[in-house]
C-alpha positions, 0 to 999 in steps of 0.5 A, spaced: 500 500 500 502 507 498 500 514 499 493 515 503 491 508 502 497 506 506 494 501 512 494 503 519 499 500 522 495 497 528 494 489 531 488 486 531 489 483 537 490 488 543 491 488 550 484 491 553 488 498 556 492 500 550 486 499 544 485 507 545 493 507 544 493 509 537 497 507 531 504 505 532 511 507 529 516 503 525 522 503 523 529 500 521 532 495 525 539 498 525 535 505 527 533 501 534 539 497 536 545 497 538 552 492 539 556 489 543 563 488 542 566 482 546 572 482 550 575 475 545 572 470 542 573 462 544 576 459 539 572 452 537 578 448 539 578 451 545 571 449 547 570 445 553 564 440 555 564 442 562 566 449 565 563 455 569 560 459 563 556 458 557 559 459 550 554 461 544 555 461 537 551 462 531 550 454 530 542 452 532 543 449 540 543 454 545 549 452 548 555 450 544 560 449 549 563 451 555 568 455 558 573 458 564 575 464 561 572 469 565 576 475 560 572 473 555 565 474 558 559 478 556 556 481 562 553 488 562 547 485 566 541 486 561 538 481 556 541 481 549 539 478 542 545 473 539 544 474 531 547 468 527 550 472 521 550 465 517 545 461 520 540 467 522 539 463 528 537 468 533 538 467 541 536 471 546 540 472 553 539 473 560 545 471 563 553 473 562 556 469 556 562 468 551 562 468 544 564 462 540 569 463 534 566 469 528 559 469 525 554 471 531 552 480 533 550 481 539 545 487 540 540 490 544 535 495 544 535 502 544 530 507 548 525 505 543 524 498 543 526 493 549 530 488 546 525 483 550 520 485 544 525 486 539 527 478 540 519 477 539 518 481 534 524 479 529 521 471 531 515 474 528 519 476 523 524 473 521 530 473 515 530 467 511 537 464 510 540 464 503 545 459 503 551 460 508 552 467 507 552 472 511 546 476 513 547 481 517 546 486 512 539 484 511 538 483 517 539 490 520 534 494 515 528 489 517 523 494 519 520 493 525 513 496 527 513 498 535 508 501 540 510 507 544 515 504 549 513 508 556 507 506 554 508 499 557 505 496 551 512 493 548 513 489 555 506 487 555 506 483 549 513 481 550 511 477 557 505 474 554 509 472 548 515 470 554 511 466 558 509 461 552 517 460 550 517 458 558 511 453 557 515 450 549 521 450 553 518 446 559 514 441 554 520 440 549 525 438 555 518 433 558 519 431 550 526 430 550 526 426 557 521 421 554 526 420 548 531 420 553 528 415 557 525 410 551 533 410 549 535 408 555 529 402 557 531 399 549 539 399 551 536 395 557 531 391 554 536 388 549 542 384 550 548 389 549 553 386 543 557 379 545 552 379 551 545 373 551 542 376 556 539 383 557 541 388 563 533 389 564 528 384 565 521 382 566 520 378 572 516 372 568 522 371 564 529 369 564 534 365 562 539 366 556 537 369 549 540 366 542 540 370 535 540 368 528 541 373 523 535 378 521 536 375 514 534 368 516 527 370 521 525 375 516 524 378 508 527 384 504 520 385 501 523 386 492 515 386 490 513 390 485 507 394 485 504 399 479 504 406 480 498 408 478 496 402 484 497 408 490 496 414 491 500 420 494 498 419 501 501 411 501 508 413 497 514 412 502 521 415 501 526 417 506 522 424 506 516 423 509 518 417 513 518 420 520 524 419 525 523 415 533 517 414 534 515 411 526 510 414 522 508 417 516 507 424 513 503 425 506 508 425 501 507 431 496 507 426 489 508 421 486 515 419 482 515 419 475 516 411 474 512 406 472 513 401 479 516 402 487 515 396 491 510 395 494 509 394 503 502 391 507 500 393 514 506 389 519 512 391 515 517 395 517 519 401 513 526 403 515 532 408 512 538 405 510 542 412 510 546 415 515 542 421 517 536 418 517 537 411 520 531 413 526 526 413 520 523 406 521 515 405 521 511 399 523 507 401 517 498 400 517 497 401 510 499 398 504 503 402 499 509 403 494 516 405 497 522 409 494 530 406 492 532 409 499 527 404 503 527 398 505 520 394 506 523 388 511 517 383 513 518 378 519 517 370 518 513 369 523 518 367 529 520 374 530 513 379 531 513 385 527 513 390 533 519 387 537 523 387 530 521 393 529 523 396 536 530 392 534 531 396 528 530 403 531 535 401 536 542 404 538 544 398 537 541 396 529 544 402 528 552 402 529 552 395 527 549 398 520 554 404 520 561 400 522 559 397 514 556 404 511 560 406 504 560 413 502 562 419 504 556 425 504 551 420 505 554 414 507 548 407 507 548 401 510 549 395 505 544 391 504 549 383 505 552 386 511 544 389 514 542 381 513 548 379 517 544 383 523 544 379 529 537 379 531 536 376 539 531 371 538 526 371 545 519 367 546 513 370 543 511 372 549 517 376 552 517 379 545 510 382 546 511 385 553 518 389 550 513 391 544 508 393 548 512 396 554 515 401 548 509 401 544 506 405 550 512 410 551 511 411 542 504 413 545 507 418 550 512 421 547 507 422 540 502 426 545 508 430 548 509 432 541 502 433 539 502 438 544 509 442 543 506 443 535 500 445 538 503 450 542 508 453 537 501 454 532 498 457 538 504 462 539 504 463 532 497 465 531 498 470 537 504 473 534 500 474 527 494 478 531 498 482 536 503 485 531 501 489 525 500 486 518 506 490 514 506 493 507 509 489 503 515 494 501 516 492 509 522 486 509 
């Protein structure tokens, strides 16, 4: 929009005592911040696992190490933004830090804007990565809308927004525990490689554990099915194969070749490349599969939730990684996944280990329902309490 026809820069969504606050102002990011220089950087090599502060960096994680140095802290006692130059990652800090190698800016607000709202505003808002350049440039000239500063409108906003990070974060960390806890249990149920009997048991059953080679108790599915048999929705590739606790989303289209092989409810579906060796479904359809799934179907003296709770295992997963070939995407071979020893339990044993982490895939998908769902909420906030911007606004 220009000249008279320009959108009035308001939210839809405001706080009861500020709807008589008038429209707000805007301006370019660097008009509202200034940085901060810190007194040295950490150099990779010198990060520790283990110290007495935090070192942050432009990676994805919040914390990227450790560190003892207290010369190279920042700590001016206010809340600051770390900008990731090339990742664009952006990270807000309340507690004294050091930086991490090059690639990050620290800034905060001015008198304009609090810098808790400016962390809000610039998630809401964005700038997309191109690549691994840097985007500090781009960054700086984004143009931020903000209410009057002495208003209190700024910090309300922030402390909504605020108080529902702090619920992400508790319900990512119940997440993560769930994953972790899962992780554990499967390290336990299973006997660890040269061993016969697991460190965990249920107390029906004892005695030790034989194993025979997942090629010999169950089938490298190679059947064909047309193309034109499937849809969208039941085509399996890497892609869409959903990691830890199996799955499926739907794929976007189907691939310009006439066959795939095909998969039938109880077949495991699992990747067989390095990045992406968690991906393994139980699958209940019937569908086509791409190159870069394996459909592996069991003879019968292994049930399919317990093989497939093996194939999701650490213990799967560095057998298949000691014979992977390739540099970029390293991929199991397929001889040597035959050659997997599968330890081999009565049925009834196998059911009770199925069922006990089947229960804990239940738990863990809720815990992730409700962490998507909260992020969509926050979203959707974040679209009504600040302004739609011009077009012309990036």
């Amino acid at each position: 929009m220009s000249g008279n026809n320009k959108r009035p820069l308001v939210p839809r969504l405001r706080f009861p005592e500020f709807r008589e606050g008038g429209e707000w102002e805007s301006a370019q990011l660097d008009q509202l911040i200034s940085t901060i220089t810190p007194p040295k950087k950490i150099q990779t090599t010198d990060y520790l696992r283990e110290g007495q502060f935090p070192i942050i960096d432009q990676g994805q994680s919040d914390i990227a190490g450790w560190t003892n140095d207290a010369e190279s802290l920042i700590d001016n006692h206010q809340v600051l933004i770390v900008f990731g130059d090339h990742t664009c990652s952006l990270k807000l800090l309340r507690r004294a830090f050091a930086q991490g190698a090059d690639g990050i800016k620290i800034l905060k607000g001015n008198a304009l804007v609090s810098t808790d709202y400016l962390y809000q505003f610039l998630h809401f808002r964005p700038v997309i990565q191109e690549e691994y350049k840097r985007h500090f440039a781009i960054f700086k000239a984004k143009v931020v809308a903000y209410p009057e500063r002495q208003s209190g409108e700024q910090q309300k906003i922030a402390d909504c927004l605020t108080s529902l990070d702090d619920l992400i974060t508790a319900h990512s960390q119940k997440l993560d525990k769930l994953k972790a806890h899962k992780k554990g249990l499967m390290q336990q149920l299973f006997p660890a490689e040269g061993e016969t009997v697991p460190r965990l048991r249920f107390a029906e059953f004892d005695g030790e554990l034989s194993s025979s080679p997942l090629g010999s108790v169950a089938y490298f599915v190679c059947a064909k099915i047309s193309i034109d048999e499937i849809t969208a929705d039941r085509y399996v590739s890497t892609e869409n194969l959903l990691p830890d606790f199996g799955g499926m989303s739907p794929s976007f289209k189907l691939p310009s070749v006439s066959s795939v092989t095909c998969f039938q409810p109880e077949d495991i579906l699992i990747s067989n490349i390095r990045p992406y060796l968690k991906k393994v479904w139980k699958a209940d359809i019937r569908g086509g599969v791409s190159n870069d799934v394996l459909v592996v179907r069991s003879k019968g003296q292994i049930g399919a939730g317990y093989l497939a709770a093996i194939l999701r295992s650490d213990f799967f997963i560095d057998y298949v990684m000691r014979g992977a070939k390739g540099v970029k995407m390293p991929r199991g071979e397929i001889p040597m996944i035959r050659e997997f020893p599968v330890p081999c339990s009565c049925h009834a044993e196998q059911q009770k280990i199925a069922d006990c982490l089947s229960s804990l895939d239940d738990l863990i998908t809720a815990q992730n329902q409700k962490l998507e769902a909260l992020k969509a909420h926050k979203k959707g906030l974040m679209q009504q309490l600040f302004p739609v911007m011009d077009e012309g606004a990036a």
